[in-house]
N, C-alpha and C positions, 0 to 999 in steps of 0.2 A: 515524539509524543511526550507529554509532560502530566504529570497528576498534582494538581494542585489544593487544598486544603480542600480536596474531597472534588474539584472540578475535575473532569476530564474535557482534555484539548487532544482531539485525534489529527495528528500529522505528523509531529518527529520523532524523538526519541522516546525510550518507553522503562518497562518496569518487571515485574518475578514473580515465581512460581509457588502455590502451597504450601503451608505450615507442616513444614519436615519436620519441626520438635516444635514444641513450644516456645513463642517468641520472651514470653517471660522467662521460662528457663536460660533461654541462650543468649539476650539481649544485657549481657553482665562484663563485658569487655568495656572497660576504661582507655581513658586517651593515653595513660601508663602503661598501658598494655598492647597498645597497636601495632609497634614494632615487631616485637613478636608474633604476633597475631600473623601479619603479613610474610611473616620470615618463615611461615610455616608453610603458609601457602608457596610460598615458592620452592618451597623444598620436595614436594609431590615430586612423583617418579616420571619422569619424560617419556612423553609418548607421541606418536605422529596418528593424528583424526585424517580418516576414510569422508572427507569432506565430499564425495562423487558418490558414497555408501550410505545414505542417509535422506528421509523422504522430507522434501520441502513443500509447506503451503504455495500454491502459485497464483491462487486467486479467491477468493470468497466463489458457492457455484451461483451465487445468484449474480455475481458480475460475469458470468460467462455464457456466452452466445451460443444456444445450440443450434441456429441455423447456418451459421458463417463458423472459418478460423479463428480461433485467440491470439494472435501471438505473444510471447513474453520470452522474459532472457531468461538463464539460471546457472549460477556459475559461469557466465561469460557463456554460455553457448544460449545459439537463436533456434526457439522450439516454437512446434506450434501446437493445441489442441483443438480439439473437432469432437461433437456429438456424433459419435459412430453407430448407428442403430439406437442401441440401449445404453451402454457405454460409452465414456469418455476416454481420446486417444492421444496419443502424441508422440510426436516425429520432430526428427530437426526441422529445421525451418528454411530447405533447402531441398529442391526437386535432385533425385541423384542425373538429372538428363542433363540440363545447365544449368546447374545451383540455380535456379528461380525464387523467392520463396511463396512458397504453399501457401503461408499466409493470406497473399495476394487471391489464391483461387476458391474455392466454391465446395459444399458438400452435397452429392448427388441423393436422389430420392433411396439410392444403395446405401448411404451411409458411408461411401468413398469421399477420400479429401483428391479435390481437380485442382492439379495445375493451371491457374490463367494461361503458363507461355505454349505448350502446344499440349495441352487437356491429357497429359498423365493423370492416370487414375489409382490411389496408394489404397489396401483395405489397413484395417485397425490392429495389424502387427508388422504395419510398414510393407507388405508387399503390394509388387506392381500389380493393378488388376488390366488397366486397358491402356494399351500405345494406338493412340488411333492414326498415326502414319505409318504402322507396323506393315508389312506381308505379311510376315512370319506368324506361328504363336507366341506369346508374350513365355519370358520364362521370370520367373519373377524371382530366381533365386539370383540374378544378373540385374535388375532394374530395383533393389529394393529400397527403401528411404529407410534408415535408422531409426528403432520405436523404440520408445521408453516405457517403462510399469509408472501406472496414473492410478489413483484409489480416490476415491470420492465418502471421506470422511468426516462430521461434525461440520456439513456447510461449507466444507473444503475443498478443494479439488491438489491434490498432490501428486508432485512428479518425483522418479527417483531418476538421479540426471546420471546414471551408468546403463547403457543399453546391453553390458554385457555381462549384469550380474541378476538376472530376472531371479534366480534362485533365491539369493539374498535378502532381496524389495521382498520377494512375499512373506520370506520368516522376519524380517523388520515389522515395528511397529510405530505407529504414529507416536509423535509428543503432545498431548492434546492435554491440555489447561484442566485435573478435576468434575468442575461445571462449566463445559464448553458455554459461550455465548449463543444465543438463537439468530443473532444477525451480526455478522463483520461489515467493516469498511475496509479500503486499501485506496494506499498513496504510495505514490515511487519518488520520492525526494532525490534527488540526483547527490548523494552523499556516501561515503562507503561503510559499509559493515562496520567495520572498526568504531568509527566514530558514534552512531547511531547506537551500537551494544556500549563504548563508553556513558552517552547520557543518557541512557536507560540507568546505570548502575550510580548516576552523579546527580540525586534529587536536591541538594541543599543550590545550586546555580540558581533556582527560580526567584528569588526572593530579588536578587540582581542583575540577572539578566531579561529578566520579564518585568523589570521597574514595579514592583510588588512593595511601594511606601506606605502602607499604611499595616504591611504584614511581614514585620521584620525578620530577618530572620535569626535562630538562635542554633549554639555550636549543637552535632550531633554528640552527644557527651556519651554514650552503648551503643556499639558497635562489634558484633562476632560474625564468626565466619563458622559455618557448619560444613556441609558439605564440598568436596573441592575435589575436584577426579574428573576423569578424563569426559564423564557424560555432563560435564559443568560445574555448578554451585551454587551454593546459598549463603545469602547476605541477612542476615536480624538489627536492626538499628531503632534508636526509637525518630523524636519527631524532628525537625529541621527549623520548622517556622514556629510564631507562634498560634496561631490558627491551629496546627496542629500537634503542639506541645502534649508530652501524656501518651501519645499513641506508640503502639507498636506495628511495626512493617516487617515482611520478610518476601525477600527477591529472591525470586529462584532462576535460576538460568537454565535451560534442558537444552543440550548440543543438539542439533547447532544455532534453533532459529526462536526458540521460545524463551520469552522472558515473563513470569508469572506475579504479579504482584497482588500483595493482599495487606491493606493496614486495618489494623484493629485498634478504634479510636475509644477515647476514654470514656464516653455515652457507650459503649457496647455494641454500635454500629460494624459493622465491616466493610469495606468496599474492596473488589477483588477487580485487576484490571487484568488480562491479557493480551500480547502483545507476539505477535510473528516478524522477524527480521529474516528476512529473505535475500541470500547475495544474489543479484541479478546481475553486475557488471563491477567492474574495481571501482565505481564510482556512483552504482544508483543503487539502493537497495529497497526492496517491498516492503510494506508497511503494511501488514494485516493486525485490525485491533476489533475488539470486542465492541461492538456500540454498546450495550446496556441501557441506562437508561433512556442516551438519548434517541432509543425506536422508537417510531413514527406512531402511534394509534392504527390498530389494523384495520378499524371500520371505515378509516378515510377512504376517500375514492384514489384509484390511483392516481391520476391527473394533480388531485390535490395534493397528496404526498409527495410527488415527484416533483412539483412546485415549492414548495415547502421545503425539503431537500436542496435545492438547488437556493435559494436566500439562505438558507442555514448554513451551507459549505461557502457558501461565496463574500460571508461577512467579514468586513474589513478587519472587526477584531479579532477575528479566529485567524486570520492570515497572517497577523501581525505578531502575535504570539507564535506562529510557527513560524516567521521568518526569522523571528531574532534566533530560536534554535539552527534554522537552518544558514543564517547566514555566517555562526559563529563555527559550527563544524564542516563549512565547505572550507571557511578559512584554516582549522584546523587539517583539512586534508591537501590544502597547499601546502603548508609548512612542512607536512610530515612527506611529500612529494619531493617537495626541496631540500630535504633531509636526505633522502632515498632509503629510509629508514620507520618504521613506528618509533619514535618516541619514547625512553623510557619515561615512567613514572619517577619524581623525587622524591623518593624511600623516604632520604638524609630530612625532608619536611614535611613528613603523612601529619595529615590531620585527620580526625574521626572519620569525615565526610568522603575521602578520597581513597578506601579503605577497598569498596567496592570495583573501583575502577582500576586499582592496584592486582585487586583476584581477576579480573579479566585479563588484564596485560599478561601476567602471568599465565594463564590459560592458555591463552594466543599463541605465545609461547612456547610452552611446550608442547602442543596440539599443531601448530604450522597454520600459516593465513590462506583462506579460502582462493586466492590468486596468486601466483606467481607474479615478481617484481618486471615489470615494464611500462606500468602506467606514465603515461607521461603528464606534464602540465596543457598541452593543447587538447587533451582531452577533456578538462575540469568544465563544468557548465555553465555560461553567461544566467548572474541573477537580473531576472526581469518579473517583477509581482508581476504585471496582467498575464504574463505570458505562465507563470506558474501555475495560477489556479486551473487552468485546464490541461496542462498537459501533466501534475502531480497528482491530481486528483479525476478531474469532469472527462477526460479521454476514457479513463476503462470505468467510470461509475455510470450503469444503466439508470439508473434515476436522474443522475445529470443531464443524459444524454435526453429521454423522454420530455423532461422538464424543458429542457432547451427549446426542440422540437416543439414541446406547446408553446412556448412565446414567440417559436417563428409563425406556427400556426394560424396565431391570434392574430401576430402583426400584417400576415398575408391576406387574413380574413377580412380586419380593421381598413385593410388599405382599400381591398375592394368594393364595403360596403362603400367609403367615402367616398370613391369615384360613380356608383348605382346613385349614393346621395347626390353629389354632383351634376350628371343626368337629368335626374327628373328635377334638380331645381332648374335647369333652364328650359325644362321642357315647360314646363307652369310656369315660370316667367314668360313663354313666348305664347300661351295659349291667354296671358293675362290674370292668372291665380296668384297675387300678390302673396296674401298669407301664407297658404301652403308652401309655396316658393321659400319665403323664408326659412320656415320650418325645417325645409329637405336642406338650405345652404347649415344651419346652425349642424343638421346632422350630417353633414358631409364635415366639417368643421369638428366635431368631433369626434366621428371616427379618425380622420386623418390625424388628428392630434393623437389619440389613443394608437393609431399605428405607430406613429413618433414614435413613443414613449415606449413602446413594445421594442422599437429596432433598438434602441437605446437603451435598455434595461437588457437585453441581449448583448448587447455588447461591452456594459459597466461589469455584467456579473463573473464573464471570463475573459472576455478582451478578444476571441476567437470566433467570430461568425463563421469563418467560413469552415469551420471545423462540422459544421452541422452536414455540409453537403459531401463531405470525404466518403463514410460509408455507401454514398448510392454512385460514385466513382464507378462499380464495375455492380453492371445486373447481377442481382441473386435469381437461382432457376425459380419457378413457381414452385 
């Protein structure tokens, strides 16, 4: 995600937390001073981060279904959540009978998650409720799926991904942004942690990587580092371009998944972004971001919102602007693949700009990376636009998905009036009703056309039709 002279562009890399001091106060570090600045930060005491100890956003709740499974990755493991009665649940994503996963099956009027392969039934702390090939009685301390602690906070749904520190998760507390947002989005970019928390911390890229000629950019000349410890850190800098020349910013980092940003521009304006980096695999990471202002009007109808939604996310220059982020840190995670290494930072040539992304590395560093070294290059993801826009964003956004659904709707609708129009033009043709005849061909004629234009506008906006008909793959119970 990127914040640009006050734009927000929700998809890749992102931004920081709260005015821990005043950004005037702290915003007095020169380009003379950076060195040190940095030298200090790398001086913090070495510690290893409880990366499995700590509650992660995993979805916005209004992206999550409570009639079916969720499934999502986190930290490399495949989980799934379920509306369990009242509560939200979640278990690996793996029957313990023959690793199936659950996700694939169904939740009962119980509030049990059902196995599709042979209808194991789990309750909402992972035990077996029903083997319906059993004789025996079920013993569920033998059959049980693996539960995780889920809290349902700020519009959030959080998992803590250690099933065997329930104690923990509950004295933990969320990392929630001040004034949480009233509505999130989320994208899974196929990019890793690493790189994603770098350009979140690297704002001055835009002006040339986003071909920004007409808003040049100019050097960060203040630049300080506030907080740096083991629970993250805070960046103060002022402005990068000149659009937003004058302002002050301040990044905050909250371990492990929050990046808080807030610039206070020289009108006395404020914009405050929030940002969730979620590791879901060595190489995709979640992307939950505040909308703000760009929420929908509540009085629309849904239909119309979910329409609306769906041209809004599927605009070729919103795409285009997150591909050039994203096309520039998958390459960044080849390299550092081919490496078999992160990269260091070159100290020996900090400039103002790179100050931030210098306190992360370090961070990284001595905290340890959310993954163990094995990724390899065959796992890196083929860039394909059409194929992105649905499966980074339109696969787990419910507004996409509805929206979809109405344009297959209409094109199903449009299809069948034109063939009804059809019909009775030759029905009035044969009975001798010239006029009327025409009339019903012009409107056979344009319904079919308007079906066109439906199948076709369905399939410019994510390139995935058949995506529409995966969830009715396997009956939900009534």
């Amino acid at each position: 995600m990127m914040f640009c002279g006050g734009a927000l562009l929700i998809f890749v890399g992102c931004h920081g937390l709260f005015l821990v001091a005043s950004p005037a106060a702290r915003c007095t570090t020169t380009t003379t001073t950076l060195r040190s600045t940095a030298a200090a930060a790398s001086s913090s005491t070495t510690s290893t981060f409880q990366w499995s100890h700590h509650w992660y956003p995993v979805m916005p709740l209004s992206y999550a279904n409570d009639k079916r499974p969720n499934a999502f990755e986190l930290l490399g493991k495949r989980l799934v959540l379920w509306k369990s009665n009242e509560t939200w649940s979640c278990v690996a994503d793996a029957c313990p009978h023959r690793l199936a996963p659950l996700s694939c099956g169904s939740v009962t009027k119980r509030g049990a998650l059902t196995c599709r392969f042979h209808g194991w039934s789990f309750g909402a702390d992972g035990a077996c409720m029903e083997i319906p090939n059993a004789i025996d009685p079920v013993d569920p301390s033998l059959s049980c799926a693996e539960a995780f602690p889920v809290r349902e906070v700020g519009g959030l749904l959080w998992v803590w991904p250690d099933s065997k520190s329930a104690l923990a998760a509950a004295a933990a507390s969320v990392a929630l942004p001040p004034s949480p947002p009233t509505e999130w989005v989320m994208t899974t970019p196929p990019v890793s942690y690493e790189s994603m928390l770098e350009n979140s911390m690297d704002p001055s890229h835009a002006p040339f990587l986003h071909e920004f000629a007409k808003d040049r950019m100019i050097p960060m000349s203040s630049v300080s580092v506030g907080r740096d410890d083991a629970t993250g850190f805070t960046i103060f800098h002022n402005g990068y371009r000149e659009a937003n020349e004058g302002m002050l910013a301040t990044r905050n980092f909250v371990a492990p998944s929050l990046v808080d940003v807030t610039y206070k521009l020289p009108t006395g304006k404020i914009q405050h972004y929030p940002v969730f980096f979620t590791p879901s695999n060595p190489l995709e990471t979640r992307v939950i971001a505040g909308l703000g202002a760009l929420s929908l009007a509540k009085w629309l109808p849904r239909w119309c919102a979910d329409f609306l939604h769906v041209l809004l996310f599927t605009r070729d220059a919103l795409w285009k602007f997150n591909d050039q982020d994203r096309l520039v840190m998958m390459g960044q995670d080849v390299a550092q693949l081919a490496e078999g290494k992160t990269q260091a930072a070159h100290t020996g040539r900090t400039t103002p700009s790179d100050v931030g992304v210098e306190v992360f590395k370090r961070w990284i560093d001595r905290s340890g990376k959310p993954f163990a070294p094995g990724t390899s290059s065959s796992q890196l993801a083929n860039f394909d636009e059409t194929r992105s826009r649905w499966y980074v964003h339109g696969r787990h956004c419910p507004s996409c998905q509805r929206g979809l659904a109405f344009i297959d709707a209409s094109r199903k609708l449009f299809g069948r009036l034109g063939l009804l129009a059809a019909a009775a033009a030759a029905v009035l043709v044969t009975v001798g009703r010239t006029y009327p005849a025409v009339y019903a061909i012009v409107a056979a004629l344009a319904a079919y056309g308007t079906s066109r234009y439906a199948d076709q506008l369905q399939a410019a906006l994510f390139g995935k039709q058949k995506e529409l008909w995966i969830p009715q793959v396997y009956r939900q119970p009534a």
